[in-house]
Every structure is written in C-alpha cells, then in structure tokens.
C-alpha positions as CSV (number, residue, x, y, z in Angstrom):
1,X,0.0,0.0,0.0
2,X,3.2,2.8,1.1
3,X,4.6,1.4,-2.9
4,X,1.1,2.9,-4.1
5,X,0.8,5.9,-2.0
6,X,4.1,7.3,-2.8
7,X,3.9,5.7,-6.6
8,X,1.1,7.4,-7.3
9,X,2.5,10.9,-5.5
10,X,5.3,10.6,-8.0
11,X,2.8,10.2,-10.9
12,X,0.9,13.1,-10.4
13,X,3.4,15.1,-9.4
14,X,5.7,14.3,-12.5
15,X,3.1,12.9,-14.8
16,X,-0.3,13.9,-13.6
17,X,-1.7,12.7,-17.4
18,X,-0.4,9.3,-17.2
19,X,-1.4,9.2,-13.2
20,X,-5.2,10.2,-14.1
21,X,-5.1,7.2,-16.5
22,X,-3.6,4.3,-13.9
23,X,-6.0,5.8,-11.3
24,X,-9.1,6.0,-13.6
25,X,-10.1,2.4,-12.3
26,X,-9.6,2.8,-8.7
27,X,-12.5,2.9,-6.4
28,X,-13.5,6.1,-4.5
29,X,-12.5,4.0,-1.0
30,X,-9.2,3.7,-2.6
31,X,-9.0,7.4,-3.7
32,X,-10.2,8.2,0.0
33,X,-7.1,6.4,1.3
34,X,-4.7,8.2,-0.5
35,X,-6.4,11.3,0.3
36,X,-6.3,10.5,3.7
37,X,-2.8,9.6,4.1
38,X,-1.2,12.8,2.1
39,X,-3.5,15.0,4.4
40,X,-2.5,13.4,7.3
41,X,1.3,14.4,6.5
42,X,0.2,18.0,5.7
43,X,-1.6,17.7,8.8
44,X,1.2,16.8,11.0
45,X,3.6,19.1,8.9
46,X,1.4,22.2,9.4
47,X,1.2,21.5,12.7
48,X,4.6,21.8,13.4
49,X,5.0,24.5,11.5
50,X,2.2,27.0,13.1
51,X,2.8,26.0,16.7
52,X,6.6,27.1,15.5
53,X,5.8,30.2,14.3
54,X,3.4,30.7,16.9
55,X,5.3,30.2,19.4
56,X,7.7,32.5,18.0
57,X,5.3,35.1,17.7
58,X,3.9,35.0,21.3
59,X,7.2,35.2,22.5
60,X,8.6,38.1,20.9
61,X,5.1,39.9,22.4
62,X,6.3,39.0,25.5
63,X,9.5,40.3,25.3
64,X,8.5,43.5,23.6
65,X,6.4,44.1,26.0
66,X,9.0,43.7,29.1
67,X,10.9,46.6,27.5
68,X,7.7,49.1,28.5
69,X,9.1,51.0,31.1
70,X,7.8,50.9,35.1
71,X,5.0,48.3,34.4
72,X,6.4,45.9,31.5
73,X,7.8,43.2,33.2
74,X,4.4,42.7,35.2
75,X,2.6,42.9,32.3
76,X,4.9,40.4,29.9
77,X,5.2,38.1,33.1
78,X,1.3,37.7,33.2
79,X,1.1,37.4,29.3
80,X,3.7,34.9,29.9
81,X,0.4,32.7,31.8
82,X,-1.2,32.0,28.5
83,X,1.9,30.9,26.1
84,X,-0.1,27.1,26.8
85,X,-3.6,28.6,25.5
86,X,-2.5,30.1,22.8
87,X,-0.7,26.5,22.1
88,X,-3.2,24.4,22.5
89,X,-5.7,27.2,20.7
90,X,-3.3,26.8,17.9
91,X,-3.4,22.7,17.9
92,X,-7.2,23.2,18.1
93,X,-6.9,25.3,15.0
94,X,-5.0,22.7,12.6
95,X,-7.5,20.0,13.7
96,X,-10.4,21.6,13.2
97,X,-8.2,22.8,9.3
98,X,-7.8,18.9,9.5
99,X,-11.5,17.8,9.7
100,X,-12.3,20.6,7.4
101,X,-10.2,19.1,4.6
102,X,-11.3,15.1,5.2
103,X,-14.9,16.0,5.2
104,X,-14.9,18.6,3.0
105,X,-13.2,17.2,0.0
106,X,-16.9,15.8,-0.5
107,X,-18.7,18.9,-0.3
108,X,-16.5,20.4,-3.1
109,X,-16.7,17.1,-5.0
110,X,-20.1,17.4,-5.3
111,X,-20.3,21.3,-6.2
112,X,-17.8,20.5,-8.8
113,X,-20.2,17.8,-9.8
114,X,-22.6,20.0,-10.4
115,X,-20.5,21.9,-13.7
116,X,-19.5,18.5,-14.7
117,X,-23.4,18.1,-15.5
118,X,-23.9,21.4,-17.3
119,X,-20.9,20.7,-19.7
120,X,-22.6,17.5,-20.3
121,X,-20.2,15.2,-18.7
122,X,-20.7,11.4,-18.8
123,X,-18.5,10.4,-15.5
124,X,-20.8,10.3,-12.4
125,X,-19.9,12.0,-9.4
126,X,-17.7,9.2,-7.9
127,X,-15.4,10.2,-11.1
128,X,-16.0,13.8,-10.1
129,X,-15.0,13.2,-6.1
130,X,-11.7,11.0,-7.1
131,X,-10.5,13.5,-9.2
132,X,-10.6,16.3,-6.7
133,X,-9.1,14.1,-4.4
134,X,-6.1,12.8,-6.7
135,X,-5.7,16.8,-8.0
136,X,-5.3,17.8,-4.2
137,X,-1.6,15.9,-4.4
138,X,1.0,19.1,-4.6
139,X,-1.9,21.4,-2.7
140,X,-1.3,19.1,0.4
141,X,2.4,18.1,-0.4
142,X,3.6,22.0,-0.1
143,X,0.3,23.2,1.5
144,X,2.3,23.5,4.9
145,X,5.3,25.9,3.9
146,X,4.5,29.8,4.0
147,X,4.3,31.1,0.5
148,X,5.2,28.4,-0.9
149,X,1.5,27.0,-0.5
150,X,1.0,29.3,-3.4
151,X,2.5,27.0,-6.0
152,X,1.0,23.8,-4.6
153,X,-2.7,24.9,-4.7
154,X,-1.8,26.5,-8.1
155,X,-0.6,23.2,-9.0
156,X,-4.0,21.0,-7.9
157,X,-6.4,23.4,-10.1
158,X,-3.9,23.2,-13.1
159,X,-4.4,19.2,-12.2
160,X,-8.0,19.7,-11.2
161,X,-8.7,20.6,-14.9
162,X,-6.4,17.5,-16.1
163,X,-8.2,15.8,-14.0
164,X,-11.6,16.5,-15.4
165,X,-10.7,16.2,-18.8
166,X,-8.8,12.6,-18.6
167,X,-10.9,11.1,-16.1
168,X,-14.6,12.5,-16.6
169,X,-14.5,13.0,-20.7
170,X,-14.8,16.8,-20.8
171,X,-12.6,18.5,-23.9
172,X,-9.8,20.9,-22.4
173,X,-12.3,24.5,-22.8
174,X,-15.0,22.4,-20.7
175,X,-12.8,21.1,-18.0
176,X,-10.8,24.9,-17.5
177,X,-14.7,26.2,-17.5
178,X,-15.8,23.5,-14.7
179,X,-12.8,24.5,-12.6
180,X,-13.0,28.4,-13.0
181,X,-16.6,29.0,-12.9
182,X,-16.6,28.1,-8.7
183,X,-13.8,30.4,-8.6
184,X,-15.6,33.4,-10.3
185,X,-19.0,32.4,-8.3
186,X,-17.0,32.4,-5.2
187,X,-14.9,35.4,-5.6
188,X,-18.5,37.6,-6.4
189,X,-19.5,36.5,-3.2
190,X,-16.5,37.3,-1.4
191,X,-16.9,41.3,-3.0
192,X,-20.9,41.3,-2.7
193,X,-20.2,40.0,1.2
194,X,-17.6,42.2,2.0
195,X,-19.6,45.0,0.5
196,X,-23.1,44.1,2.3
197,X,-20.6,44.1,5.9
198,X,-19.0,47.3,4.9
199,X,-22.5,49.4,3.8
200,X,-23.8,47.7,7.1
201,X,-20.7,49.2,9.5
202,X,-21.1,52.0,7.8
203,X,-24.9,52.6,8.6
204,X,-23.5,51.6,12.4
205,X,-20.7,54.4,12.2
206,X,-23.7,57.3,10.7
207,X,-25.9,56.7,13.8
208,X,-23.7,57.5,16.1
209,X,-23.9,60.8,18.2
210,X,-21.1,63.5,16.6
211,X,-19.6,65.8,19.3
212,X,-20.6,68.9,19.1
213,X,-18.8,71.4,18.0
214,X,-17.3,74.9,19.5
C-alpha cells in the first residue's frame, strides 16, 4: 500500500496525465485512502509548522512588552500565563483545518459535480470526487510551507482541470470552464459580502452621536 501511495504521489506530481489514466479504475475507498494519508502528512507538517511560528510570535510579544518601562515586566510576566492557550488554541486550530479538509473534500466534490453536469459530462460523481481528491496531491504536499503553498494549490487546479478532462470526458475549454466557474462564483460572493458588511458598518458608524462642536 506505502509502494502505491508514494507511486502514485510521484505520478501526479511528474506525470499527472499518465497518473489520471492508472488511477481512472480505482474505487473512490481507494481514492479516500490516499487522500487521507497525504492529508494526514500535511496535517502533521502544518502543525509543526504553526505551533513554530506561533510560538515565535507569542514570545517576541512577551519580550516587547517587558521593555515598556515601570509596568512591563508585570505585564509580559502575566502574558507569559497563557503561552499554553495560545498553544493548545493553535493545535485546536489545525484539527479543526484537519477535519475541514477530510470531510470537505466531498462537499467540493459534489459542487464541482454539479458543472460536470452542465458541460454534459458522462463520468458520475464518484469520477468527479476522485478527481478532486487525486488533483489535491501538490496542494497538500507543499500546502504546509508559507508562501510556498502558493504553488502547490496552483498546482491542484492546473491538475483539477487535467483531471476533469482525462478522467470524466470533458474537452480541455469544458474542464478549464468546470474549474473556474466556482472560482468566479466564489470570488462575487466574497466582493458582494464584503460590500453588504461594509455598507452595514457604515450605517452603524452614521448613527452614532457627533460631538458637538465649539
């Protein structure tokens, strides 16, 4: 099963095309595996990584904060105190990113799904779930290093769209518009949220009592 996982993490990572094609008989348990065991690693990788930088953070608060003259070292030296909250918030954080990611991979399968349809595909959603799941290689492999998560998420929706052309039938134009469409959809909603919160706050701000003046 570890000759699969990491043969298969080789494929799509040097040869996503040829990877799609070995994969495209696999079962979706089998899919789920490898999903499961390459979020697992970025899992415990990010992990590592926040509570580091974390950790680095909180203490350079603290000892900022002991430089304030007369009343600084009290203050830093009850801050101090919650260094193992802010730890164990942090842990709390990646798990909950953690079961985000296992059970959400679904959710997303399925919205994808749904574009699948309306360009006609002839895969059913299993198809649709594996691929999401096999394109989410390089996202999780280099999903845990600052900035360069960039390139691996870049890399999963460049094989997202291999994906849904090799494995559910779709011609190249239909599989980049199944991929970006969610992305446009999504990013109007980000704007048209941000602006309903903004108007809102700024309705808040307009009822509020002005001093007077002179």
């Amino acid at each position: 099963m570890f000759e699969d996982f990491v043969k298969n993490v080789k494929g799509f990572l040097m040869s996503p095309v040829e990877a799609f094609k070995q994969v495209g008989t696999k079962s979706l348990g089998a899919a789920y595996q490898y999903y499961t065991m390459l979020l697992i690693i970025f899992a415990v990788l990010y992990g590592i990584v926040t509570l580091a930088v974390g950790a680095f953070m909180f203490n350079g608060y603290v000892q900022q904060l002991s430089m304030v003259p007369l009343i600084g070292k009290i203050l830093s030296a009850q801050l101090a105190k919650f260094g193992a909250f802010v730890m164990v918030s942090e842990l709390f954080y990646v798990y909950m990113v953690f079961l985000a990611l296992l059970f959400g991979v679904f959710l997303v399968g399925f919205l994808l799904h749904v574009f699948v349809i309306m360009m006609d595909g002839k895969k059913g959603v299993r198809e649709t779930i594996k691929t999401t799941m096999f394109a989410a290689t390089p996202g999780l492999l280099l999903g845990w290093i600052p900035f360069i998560c960039i390139i691996g998420w870049v890399w999963s929706f460049v094989l997202l769209i291999l994906g849904f052309r090799d494995n559910n039938g779709l011609s190249f134009e239909k599989a980049v518009f199944v991929a970006v469409i969610p992305v446009i959809l999504g990013l109007i909603m980000l704007v048209l949220g941000t602006a309903v919160v903004s108007t809102f706050l700024g309705a808040l701000v307009s009822l509020l009592p002005r001093p007077l003046s002179g």
